[in-house]
C-alpha positions as CSV (number, residue, x, y, z in Angstrom):
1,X,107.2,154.7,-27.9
2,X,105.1,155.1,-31.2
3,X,105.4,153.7,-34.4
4,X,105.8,157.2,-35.8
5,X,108.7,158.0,-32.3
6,X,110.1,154.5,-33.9
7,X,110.5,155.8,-37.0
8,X,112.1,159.0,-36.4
9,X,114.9,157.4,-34.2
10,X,115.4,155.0,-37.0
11,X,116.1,157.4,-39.4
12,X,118.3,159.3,-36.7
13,X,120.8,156.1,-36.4
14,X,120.8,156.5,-40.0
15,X,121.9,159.3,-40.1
16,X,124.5,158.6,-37.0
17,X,125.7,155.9,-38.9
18,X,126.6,158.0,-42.0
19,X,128.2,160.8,-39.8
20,X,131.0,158.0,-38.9
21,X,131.3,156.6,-42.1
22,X,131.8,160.5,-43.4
23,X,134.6,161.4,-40.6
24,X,136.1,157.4,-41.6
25,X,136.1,158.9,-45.3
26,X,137.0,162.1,-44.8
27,X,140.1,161.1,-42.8
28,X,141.2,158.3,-44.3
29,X,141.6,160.1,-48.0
30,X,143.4,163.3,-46.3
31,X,146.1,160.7,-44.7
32,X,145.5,163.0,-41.1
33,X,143.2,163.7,-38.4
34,X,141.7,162.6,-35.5
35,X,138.6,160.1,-36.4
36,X,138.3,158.4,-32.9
37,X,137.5,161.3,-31.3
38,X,135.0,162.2,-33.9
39,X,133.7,158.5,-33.2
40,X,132.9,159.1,-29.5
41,X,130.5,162.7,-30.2
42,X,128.6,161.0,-33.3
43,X,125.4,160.8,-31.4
44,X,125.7,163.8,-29.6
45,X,126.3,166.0,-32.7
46,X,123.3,163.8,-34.4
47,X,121.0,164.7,-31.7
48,X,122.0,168.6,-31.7
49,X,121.5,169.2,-35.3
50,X,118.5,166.6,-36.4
51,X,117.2,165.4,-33.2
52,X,115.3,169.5,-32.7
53,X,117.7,170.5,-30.8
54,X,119.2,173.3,-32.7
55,X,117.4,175.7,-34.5
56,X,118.7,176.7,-37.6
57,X,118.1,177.4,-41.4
58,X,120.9,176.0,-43.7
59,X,120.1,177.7,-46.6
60,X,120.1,181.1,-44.0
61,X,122.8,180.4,-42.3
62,X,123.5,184.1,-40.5
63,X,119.7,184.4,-39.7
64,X,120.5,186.1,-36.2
65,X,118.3,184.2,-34.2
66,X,119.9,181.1,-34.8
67,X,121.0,178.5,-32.1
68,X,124.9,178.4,-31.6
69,X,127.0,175.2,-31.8
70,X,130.5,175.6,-30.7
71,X,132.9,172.4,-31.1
72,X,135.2,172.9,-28.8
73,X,137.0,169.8,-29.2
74,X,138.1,171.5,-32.9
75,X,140.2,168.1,-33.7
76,X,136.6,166.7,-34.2
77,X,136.3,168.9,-37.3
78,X,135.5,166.2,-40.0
79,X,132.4,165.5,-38.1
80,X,131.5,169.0,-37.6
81,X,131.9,169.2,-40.9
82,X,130.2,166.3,-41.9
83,X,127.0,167.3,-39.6
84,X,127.0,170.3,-41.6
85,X,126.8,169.1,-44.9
86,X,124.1,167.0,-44.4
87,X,122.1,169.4,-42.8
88,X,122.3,171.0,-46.4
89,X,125.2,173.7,-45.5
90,X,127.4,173.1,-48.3
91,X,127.8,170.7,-50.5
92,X,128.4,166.9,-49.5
93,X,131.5,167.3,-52.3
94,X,133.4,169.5,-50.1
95,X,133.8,166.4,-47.7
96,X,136.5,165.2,-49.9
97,X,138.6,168.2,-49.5
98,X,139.6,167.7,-46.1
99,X,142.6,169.0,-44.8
100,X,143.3,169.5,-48.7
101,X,146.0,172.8,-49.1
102,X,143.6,176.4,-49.8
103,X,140.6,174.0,-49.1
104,X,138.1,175.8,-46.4
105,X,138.0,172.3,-44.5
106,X,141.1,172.5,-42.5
107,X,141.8,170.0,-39.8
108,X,140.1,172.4,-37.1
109,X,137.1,174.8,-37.9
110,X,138.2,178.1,-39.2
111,X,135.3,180.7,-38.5
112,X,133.5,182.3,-42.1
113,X,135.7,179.9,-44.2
114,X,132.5,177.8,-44.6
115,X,128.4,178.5,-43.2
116,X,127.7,177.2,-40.1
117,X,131.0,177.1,-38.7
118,X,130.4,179.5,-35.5
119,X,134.0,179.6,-34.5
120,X,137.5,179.1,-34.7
121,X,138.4,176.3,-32.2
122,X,141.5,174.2,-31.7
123,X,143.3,175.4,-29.0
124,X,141.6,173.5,-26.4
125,X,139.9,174.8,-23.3
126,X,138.8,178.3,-25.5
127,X,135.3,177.2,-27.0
128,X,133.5,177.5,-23.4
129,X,134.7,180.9,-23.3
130,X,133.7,181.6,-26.3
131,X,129.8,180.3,-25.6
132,X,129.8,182.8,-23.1
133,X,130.7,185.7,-25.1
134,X,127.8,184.9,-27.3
135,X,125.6,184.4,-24.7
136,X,126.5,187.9,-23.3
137,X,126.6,189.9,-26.9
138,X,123.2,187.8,-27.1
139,X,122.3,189.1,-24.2
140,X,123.0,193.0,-25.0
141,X,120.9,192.1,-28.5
142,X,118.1,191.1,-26.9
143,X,118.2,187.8,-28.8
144,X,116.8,184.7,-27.7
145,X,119.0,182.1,-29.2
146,X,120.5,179.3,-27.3
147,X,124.9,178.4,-27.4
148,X,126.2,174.7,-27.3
149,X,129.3,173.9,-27.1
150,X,130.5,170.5,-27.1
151,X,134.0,169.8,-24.7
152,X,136.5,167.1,-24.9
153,X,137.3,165.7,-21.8
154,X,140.8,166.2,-21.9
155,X,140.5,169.9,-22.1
156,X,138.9,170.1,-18.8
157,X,142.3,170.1,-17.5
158,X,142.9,173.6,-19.0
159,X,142.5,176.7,-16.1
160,X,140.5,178.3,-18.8
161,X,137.4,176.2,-19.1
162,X,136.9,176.5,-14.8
163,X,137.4,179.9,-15.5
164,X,134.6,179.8,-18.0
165,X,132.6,177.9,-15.5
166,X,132.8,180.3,-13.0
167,X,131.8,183.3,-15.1
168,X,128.9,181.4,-17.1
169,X,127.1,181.1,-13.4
170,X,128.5,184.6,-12.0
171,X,126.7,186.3,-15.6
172,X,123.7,183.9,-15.0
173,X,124.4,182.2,-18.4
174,X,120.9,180.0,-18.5
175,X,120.8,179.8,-22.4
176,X,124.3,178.1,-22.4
177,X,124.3,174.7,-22.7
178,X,127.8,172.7,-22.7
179,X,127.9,168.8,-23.7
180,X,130.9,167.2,-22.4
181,X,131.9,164.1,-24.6
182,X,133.8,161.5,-21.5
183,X,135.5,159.1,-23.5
184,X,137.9,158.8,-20.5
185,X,141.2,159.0,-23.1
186,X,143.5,161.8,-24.5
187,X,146.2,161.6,-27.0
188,X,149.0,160.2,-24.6
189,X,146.7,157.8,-22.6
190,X,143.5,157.4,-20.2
191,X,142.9,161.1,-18.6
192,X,143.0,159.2,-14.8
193,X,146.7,158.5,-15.4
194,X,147.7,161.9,-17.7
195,X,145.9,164.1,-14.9
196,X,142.9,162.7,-13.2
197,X,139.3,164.8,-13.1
198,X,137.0,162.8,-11.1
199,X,134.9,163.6,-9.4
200,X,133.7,165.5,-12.7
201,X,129.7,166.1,-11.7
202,X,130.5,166.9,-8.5
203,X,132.8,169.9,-9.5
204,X,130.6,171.3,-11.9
205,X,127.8,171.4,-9.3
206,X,130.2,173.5,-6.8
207,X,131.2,175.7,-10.0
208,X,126.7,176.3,-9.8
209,X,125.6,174.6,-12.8
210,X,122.6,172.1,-13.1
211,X,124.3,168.8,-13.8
212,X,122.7,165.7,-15.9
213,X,124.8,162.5,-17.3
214,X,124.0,160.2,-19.8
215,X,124.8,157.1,-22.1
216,X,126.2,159.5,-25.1
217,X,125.6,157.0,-27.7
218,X,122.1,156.6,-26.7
219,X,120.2,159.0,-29.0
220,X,116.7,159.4,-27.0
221,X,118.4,159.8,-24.1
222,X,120.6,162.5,-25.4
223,X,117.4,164.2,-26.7
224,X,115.4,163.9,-23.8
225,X,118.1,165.9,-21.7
226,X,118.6,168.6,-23.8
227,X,115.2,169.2,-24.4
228,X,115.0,169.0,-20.8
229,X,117.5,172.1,-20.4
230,X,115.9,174.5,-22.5
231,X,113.6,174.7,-19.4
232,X,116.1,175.5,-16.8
233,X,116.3,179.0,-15.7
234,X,118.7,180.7,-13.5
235,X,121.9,178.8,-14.2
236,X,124.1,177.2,-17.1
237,X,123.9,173.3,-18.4
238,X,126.4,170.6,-18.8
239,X,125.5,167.0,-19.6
240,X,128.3,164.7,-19.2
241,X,127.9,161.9,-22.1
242,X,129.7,159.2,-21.4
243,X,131.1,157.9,-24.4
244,X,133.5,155.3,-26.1
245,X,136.3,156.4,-28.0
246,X,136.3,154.9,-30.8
247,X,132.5,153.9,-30.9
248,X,131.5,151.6,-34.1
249,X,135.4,150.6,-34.5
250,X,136.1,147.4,-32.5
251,X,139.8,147.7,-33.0
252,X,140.1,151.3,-32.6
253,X,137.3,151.4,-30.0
254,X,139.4,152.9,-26.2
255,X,142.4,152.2,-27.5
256,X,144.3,156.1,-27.5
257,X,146.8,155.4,-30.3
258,X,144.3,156.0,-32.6
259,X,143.8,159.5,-31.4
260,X,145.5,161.6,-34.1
261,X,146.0,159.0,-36.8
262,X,144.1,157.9,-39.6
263,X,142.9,154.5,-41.0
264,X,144.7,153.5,-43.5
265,X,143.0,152.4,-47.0
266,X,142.6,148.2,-45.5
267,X,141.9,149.4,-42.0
268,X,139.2,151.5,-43.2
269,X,137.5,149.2,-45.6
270,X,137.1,146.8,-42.5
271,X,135.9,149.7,-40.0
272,X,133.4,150.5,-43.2
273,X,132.3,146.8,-42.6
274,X,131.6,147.2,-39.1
275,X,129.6,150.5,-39.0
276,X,127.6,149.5,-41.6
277,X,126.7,146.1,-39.8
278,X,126.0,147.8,-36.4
């Protein structure tokens, strides 16, 4: 790696680090959300929007030939949120209205209530589906723009998202590109006792997509892969990431109580403490 490589993925942790200390923030002054599971996709989202993944102009944010990012997972709003604030979306201020009543930052992302939000997500196992369809409408524009969605592993237990599977390889869907966080938890508990999905790559690869996996807190590694699809032709992506839920938090870190709860005012000045030392 060169100084200049070193460099770059310096500033990219940086700018991991202060997407969790933004969702920590965000959800510890609304009282509410989910920051855990924002926790586990930190990297991945870091990687999408600054590692040139995702092509986009904030200060344009309906130029038509822009890349797609769908969070599936909407419960990991705050860091969607947060992702698209830095990236110069909005202003960093309307971080601190999360959640807030009439505030356009509600606890899932609400489509044209703020730029760069690409869909309304939330009701989990919809956001594949909804990839597709801009793939297709993509498609019939002859536009060249590329659709990433990013999964929670507990919604792969929904019908819908096989369903989605099915038609992304049936429609050919090569400039869709899912990212599945695998934290291995969901709200009420580790996904092999709630309702097991193993063996996860293999089904995917019957479904006819081209498979990758990968540490999903490893930022060149993430990089490298998805850079890596943008070549494949033929078929859609998915790149399981496996993830910690949690990540940066030692006392939050795979431990599923913390799913849909918040850090109080102590807790979070001691999680504060921790991400900023790691």
């Amino acid at each position: 790696m060169t100084r200049s490589s070193n460099l770059e993925h310096d500033k990219l942790k940086e700018i991991a680090r202060q997407l969790r200390l933004d969702a920590l923030e965000m959800t510890t002054r609304a009282k509410s959300g989910h920051p855990s599971s924002c926790f586990s996709s930190v990297e991945i989202v870091a990687a999408l929007f600054f590692g040139g993944i995702l092509r986009y102009r904030a200060n344009e944010p309906h130029w038509a030939e822009r890349d797609r990012f769908i969070m599936s997972k909407g419960h990991a709003a705050p860091l969607l949120y947060a992702a698209l604030a830095t990236a110069g979306y909005f202003d960093r201020a309307e971080l601190l209205r999360l959640r807030e009543m009439d505030s356009p930052l509600q606890g899932h992302p609400i489509l044209d209530t703020m730029p760069g939000v690409e869909a309304t997500t939330g009701s989990l196992g919809q956001g594949l589906s909804l990839g597709i369809g801009h793939v297709l409408g993509a498609r019939l524009n002859q536009q060249t723009f590329r659709v990433y969605v990013l999964l929670g592993d507990g919604e792969c237990q929904a019908g819908q998202i096989w369903e989605a599977a099915m038609a992304a390889t049936h429609f050919k869907c090569d400039t869709l590109t899912a990212i599945l966080d695998y934290n291995k938890y969901q709200e009420m508990g580790p996904l092999s006792r709630e309702m097991g999905i193993e063996p996860l790559a293999e089904k995917w690869r019957a479904f006819g997509w081209h498979v990758e996996e990968v540490d999903g807190h490893d930022l060149g590694a993430l990089i490298e892969k998805l850079d890596a699809f943008k070549q494949i032709r033929g078929k859609p992506q998915i790149l399981i990431a496996h993830t910690i839920k949690g990540k940066g938090v030692s006392f939050v870190e795979q431990d599923y109580t913390w799913h849909g709860r918040a850090l109080n005012t102590e807790q979070a000045q001691k999680a504060r403490e921790e991400i900023l030392c790691n």
